[in-house]
C-alpha positions in Angstrom: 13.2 -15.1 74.4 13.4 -16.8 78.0 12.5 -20.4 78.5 11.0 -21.7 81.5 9.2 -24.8 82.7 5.7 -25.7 83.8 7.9 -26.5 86.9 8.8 -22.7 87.5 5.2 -21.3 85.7 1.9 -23.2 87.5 1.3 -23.5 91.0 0.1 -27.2 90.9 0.9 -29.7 88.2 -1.0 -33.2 89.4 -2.3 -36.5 88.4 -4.6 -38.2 89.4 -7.3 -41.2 89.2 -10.0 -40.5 86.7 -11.6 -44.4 86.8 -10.2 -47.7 86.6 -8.8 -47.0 82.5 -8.0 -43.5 82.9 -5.6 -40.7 84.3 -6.2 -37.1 84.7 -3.6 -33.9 84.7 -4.3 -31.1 85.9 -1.8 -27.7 85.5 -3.2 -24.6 87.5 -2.0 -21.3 87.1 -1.8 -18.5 90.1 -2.3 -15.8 87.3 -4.1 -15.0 84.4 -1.5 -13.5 82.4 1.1 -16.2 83.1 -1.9 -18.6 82.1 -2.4 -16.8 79.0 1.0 -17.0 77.9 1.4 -20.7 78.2 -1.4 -21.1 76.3 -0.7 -18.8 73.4 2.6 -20.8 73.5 1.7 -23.4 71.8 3.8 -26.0 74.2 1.1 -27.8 75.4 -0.3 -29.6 72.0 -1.2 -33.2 71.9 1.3 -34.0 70.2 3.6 -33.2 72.6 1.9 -34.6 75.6 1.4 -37.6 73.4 5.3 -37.7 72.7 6.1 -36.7 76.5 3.9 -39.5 77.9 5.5 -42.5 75.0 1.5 -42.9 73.9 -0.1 -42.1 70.7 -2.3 -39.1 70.2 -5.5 -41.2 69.8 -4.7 -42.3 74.1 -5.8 -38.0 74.8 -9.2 -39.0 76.1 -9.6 -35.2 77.2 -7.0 -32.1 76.1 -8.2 -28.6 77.2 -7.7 -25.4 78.7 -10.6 -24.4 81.0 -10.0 -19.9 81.4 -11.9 -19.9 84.8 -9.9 -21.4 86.4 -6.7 -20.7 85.0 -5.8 -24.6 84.2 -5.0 -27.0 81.7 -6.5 -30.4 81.9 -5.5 -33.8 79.8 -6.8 -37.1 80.5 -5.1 -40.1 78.9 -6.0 -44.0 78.6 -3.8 -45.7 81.3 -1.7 -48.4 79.5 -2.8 -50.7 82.3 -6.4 -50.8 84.3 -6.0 -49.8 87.4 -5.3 -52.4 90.2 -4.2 -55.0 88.2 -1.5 -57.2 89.0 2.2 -55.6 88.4 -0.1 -51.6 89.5 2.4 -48.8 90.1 0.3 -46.0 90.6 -3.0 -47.6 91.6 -4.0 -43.3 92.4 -2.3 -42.0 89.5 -1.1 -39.5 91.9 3.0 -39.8 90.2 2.4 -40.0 86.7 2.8 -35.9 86.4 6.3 -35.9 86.5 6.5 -35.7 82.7 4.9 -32.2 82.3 7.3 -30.6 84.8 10.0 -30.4 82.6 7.9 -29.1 79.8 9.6 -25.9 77.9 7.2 -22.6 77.5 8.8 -19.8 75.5 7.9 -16.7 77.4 8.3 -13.0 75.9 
């Protein structure tokens, strides 16, 4: 069974602002049955975003896959409020980098 990476399957894997508390992922697939696969996979579970992102499972605000458009979407708490003093991402446009290296078993 071959192994590739969210890097290699979707055609945009993003972050981004969702409010002053919270940041949204987005992972888009060009084609259904890719889609399909990675969800059947099982490598995109809380846990494991959890784990990937060094938060507990209780921080997933939103975890699911939405079929018309092909995507995966997770929105965690951010661990700091957006704009405060010490703000890396104030956009939470760089805070994807995490799912890129995620593993998908494909048959």
């Amino acid at each position: 069974m071959a192994t590739r990476t969210l890097r290699e399957l979707a055609k945009v894997v993003r972050s981004k602002n969702s409010g002053p508390f919270e940041i949204t992922f987005d992972v888009i697939f060009d084609g259904v049955a890719v889609y399909e696969r990675v969800k059947a996979s099982g490598a995109l579970q809380p846990e494991a975003m959890a784990a990937a992102y060094g938060v507990p499972v209780s921080d997933i605000v939103t975890f699911m896959f939405f079929d018309p458009a092909r995507a995966f979407k997770m929105t965690l708490k951010r661990s700091w409020a957006q704009g405060t003093v010490g703000e890396r991402d104030t956009f939470g446009a760089q805070q994807h980098a995490p799912l890129l290296d995620i593993a998908v078993e494909m048959d």
